[in-house]
Backbone as CSV, one residue per row, in Angstrom:
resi,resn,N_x,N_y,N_z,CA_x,CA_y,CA_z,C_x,C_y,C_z
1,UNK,59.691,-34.846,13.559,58.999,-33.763,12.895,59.524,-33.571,11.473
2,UNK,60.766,-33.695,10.924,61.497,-33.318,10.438,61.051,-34.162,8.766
3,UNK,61.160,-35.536,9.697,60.462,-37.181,9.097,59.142,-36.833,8.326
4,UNK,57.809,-35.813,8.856,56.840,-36.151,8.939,56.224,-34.600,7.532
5,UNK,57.689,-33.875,7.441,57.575,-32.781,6.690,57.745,-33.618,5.481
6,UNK,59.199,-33.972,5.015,59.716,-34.898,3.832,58.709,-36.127,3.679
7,UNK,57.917,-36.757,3.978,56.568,-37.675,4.193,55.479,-36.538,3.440
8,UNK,54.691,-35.781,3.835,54.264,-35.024,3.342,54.736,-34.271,1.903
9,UNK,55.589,-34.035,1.269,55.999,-33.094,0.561,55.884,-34.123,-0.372
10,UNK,56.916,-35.671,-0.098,56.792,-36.282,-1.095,55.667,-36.920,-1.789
11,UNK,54.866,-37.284,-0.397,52.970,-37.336,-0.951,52.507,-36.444,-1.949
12,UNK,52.398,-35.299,-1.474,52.333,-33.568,-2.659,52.740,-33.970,-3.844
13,UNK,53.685,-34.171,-3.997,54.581,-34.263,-5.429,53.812,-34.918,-5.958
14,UNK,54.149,-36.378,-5.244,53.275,-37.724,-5.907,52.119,-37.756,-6.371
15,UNK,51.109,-36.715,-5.708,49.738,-36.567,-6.201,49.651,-35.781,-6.774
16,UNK,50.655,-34.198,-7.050,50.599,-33.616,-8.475,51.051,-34.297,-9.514
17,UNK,52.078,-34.925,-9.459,53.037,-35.681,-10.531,51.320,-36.581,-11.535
18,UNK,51.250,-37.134,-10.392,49.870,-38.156,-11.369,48.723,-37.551,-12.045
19,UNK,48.215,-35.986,-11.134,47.345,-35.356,-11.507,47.818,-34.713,-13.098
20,UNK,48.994,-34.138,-12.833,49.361,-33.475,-14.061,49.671,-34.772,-15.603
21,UNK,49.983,-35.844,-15.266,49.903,-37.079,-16.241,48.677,-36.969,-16.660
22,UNK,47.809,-37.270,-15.985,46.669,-37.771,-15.973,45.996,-36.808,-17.089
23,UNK,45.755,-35.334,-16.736,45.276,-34.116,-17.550,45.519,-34.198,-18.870
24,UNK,47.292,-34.044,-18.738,48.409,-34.211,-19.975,47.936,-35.626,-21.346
25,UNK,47.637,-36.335,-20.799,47.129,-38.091,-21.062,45.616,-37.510,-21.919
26,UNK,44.992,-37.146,-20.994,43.215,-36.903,-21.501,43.618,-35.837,-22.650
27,UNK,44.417,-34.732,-22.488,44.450,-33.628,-23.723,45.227,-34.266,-24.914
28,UNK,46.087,-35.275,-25.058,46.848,-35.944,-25.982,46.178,-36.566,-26.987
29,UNK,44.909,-37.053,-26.533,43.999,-37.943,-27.395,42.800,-37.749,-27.387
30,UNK,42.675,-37.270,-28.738,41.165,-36.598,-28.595,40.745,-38.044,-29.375
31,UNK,39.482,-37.358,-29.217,38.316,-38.665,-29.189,37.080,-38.179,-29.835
32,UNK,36.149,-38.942,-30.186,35.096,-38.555,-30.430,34.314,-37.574,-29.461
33,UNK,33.250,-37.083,-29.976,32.364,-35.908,-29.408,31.008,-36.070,-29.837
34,UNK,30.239,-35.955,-28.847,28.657,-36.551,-29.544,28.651,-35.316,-29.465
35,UNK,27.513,-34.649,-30.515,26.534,-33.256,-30.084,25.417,-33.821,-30.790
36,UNK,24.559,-33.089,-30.198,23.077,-33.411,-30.047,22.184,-31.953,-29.997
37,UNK,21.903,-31.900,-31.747,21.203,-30.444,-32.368,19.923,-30.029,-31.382
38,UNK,19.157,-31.062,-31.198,18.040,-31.325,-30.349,18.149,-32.190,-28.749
39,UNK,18.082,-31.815,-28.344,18.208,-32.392,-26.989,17.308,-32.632,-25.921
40,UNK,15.611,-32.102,-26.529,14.834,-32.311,-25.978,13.454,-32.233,-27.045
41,UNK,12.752,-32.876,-26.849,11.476,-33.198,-27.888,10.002,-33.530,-27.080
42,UNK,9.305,-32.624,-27.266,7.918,-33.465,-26.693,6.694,-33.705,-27.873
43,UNK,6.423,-34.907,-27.288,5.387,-35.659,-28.054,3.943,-34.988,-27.986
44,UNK,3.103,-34.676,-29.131,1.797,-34.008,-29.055,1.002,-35.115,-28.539
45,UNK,-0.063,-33.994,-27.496,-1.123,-35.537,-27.128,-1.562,-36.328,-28.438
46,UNK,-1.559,-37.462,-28.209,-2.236,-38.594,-28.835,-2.751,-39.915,-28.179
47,UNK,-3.881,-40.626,-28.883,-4.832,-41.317,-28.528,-3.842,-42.560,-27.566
48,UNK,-4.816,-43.619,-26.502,-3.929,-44.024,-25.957,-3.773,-45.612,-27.029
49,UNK,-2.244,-45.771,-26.699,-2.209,-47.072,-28.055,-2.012,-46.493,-29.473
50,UNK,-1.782,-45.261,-29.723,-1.392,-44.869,-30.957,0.145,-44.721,-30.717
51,UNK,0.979,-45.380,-31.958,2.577,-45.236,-32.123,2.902,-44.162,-32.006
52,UNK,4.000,-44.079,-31.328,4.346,-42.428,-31.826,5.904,-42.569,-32.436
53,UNK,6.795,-41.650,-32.966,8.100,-42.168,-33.450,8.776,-40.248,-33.497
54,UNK,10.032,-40.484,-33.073,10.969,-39.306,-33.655,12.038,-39.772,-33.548
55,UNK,12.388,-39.535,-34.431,14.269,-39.934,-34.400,15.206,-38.509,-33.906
56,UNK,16.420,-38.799,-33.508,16.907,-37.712,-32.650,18.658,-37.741,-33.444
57,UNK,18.884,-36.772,-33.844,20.272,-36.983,-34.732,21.390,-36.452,-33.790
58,UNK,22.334,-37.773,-33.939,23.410,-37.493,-33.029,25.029,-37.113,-34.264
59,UNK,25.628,-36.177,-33.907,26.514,-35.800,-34.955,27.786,-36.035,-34.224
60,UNK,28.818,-36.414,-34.724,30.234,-36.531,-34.213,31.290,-35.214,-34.633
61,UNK,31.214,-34.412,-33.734,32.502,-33.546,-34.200,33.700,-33.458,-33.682
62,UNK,33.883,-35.034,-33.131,35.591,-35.110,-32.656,36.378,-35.926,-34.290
63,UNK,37.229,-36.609,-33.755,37.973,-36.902,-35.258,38.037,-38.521,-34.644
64,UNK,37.868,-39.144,-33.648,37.976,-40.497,-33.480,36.127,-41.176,-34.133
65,UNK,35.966,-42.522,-33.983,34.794,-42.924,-33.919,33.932,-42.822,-32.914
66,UNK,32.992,-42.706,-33.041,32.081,-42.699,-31.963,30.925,-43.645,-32.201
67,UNK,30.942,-44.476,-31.331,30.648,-45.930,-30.620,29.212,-45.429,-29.814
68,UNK,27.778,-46.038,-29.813,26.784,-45.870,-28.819,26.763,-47.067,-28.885
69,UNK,27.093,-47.352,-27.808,26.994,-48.482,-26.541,25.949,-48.668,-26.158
70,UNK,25.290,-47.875,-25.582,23.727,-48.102,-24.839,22.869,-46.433,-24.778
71,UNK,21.421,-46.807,-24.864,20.553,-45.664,-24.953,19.283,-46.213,-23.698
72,UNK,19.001,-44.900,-23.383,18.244,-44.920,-22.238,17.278,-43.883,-22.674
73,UNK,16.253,-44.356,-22.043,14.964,-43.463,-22.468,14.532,-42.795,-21.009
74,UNK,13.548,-41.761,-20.483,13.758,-41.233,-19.969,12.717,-40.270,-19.725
């Protein structure tokens, strides 16, 4: 029983110990920040086969670069 307390406790530790790194780690290094003024846009009816176009402005207000990797439409 005794075995199965000290087993336990040291698990505890071990998984705060990493949790609290882990937090500590993410708040150390800031990074970029997308914001997005507009975040939603709808298109007026138009004919079928007519182009349509809007561009959507993405602003960075962290202090690292910010990298778009991939865009998805939706």
């Amino acid at each position: 029983m005794k075995a199965k307390t000290i087993l336990l406790a040291l698990l505890c530790s071990i998984f705060f110990t990493t949790a609290f790194c882990q937090a500590a780690e993410q708040q150390a290094v800031p990074g970029p920040k997308a914001v997005f003024p507009e975040k939603h846009f709808e298109f007026p009816s138009v004919l079928e086969g007519t182009e349509v176009r809007h561009d959507f402005i993405i602003q960075n207000s962290g202090p690292g670069i910010l990298k778009i990797l991939k865009v998805l439409t939706g």
